[in-house]
C-alpha positions as CSV (number, residue, x, y, z in Angstrom):
1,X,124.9,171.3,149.1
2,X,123.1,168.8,151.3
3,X,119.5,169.3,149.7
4,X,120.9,169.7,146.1
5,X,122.0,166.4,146.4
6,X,118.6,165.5,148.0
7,X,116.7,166.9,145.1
8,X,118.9,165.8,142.4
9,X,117.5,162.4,144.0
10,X,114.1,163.1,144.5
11,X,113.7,164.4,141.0
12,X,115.8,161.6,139.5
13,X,113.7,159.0,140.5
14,X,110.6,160.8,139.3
15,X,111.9,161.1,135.6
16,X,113.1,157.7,136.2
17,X,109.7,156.9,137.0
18,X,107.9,158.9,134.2
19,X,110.3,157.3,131.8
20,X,109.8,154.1,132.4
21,X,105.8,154.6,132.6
22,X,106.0,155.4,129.0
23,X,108.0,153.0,127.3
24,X,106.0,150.2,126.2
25,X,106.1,146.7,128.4
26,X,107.9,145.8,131.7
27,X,111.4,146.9,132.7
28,X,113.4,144.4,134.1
29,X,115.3,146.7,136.1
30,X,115.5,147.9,139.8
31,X,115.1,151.1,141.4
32,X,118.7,152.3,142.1
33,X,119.1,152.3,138.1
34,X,115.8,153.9,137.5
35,X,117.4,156.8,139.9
36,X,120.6,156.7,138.2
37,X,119.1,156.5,134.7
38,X,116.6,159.5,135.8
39,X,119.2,161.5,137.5
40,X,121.4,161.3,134.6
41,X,118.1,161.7,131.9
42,X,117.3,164.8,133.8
43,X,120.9,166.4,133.5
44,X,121.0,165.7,129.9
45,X,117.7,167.3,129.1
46,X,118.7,170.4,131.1
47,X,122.1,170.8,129.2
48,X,120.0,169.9,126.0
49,X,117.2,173.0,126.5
50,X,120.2,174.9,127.9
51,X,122.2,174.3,124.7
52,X,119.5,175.5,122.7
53,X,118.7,178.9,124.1
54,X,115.8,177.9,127.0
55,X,115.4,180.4,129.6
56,X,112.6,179.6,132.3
57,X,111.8,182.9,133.8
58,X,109.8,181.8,136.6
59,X,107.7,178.9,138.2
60,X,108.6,174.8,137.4
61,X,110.7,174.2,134.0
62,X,108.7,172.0,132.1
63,X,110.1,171.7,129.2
64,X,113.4,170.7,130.8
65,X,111.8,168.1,132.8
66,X,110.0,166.8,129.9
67,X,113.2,166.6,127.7
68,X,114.9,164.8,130.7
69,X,112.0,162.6,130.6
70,X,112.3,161.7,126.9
71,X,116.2,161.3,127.7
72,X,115.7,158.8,130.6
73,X,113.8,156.5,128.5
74,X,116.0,156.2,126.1
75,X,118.9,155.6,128.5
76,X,116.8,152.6,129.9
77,X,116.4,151.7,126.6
78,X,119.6,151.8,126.3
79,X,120.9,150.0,129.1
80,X,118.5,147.4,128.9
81,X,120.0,146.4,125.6
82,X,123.5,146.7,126.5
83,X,123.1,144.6,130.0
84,X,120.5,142.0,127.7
85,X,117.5,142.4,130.2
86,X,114.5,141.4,127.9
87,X,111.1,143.3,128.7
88,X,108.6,141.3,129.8
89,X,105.6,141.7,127.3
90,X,102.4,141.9,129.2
């Protein structure tokens, strides 16, 4: 139970990572909601490839991972507008 926790963690912050890396300018957000926003990216894209018949027989699901990265940046995106945090343009 411990180290699923752990890993939901660990992998949340790398989607959270990935998706902010690939939005366009500077997020004005910290790292807890990154986490948060990657955690919760990353569930939605598994339920999402789940829901439409995805079955990863063996080694690393990509396209899961990939859909949760796609799902994170919009929840930034998302956030960001609701809370009124402007990006930086650099």
């Amino acid at each position: 139970m411990i180290w699923t926790i752990i890993s939901a963690i660990i992998v949340g912050a790398i989607i959270g990572a990935l998706a902010r890396l690939v939005m366009p300018g500077r997020q004005n957000i910290g790292i807890i909601m990154t986490v948060i926003l990657g955690i919760v990216g990353g569930l939605i894209g598994s339920w999402i490839t789940q829901a439409v018949g995805y079955q990863n027989h063996s080694g690393f699901a990509w396209i899961p991972f990939i859909v949760g990265v796609i799902v994170a940046a919009v929840l930034i995106a998302i956030y960001m507008s609701i809370t009124g945090k402007r990006r930086d343009r650099v």
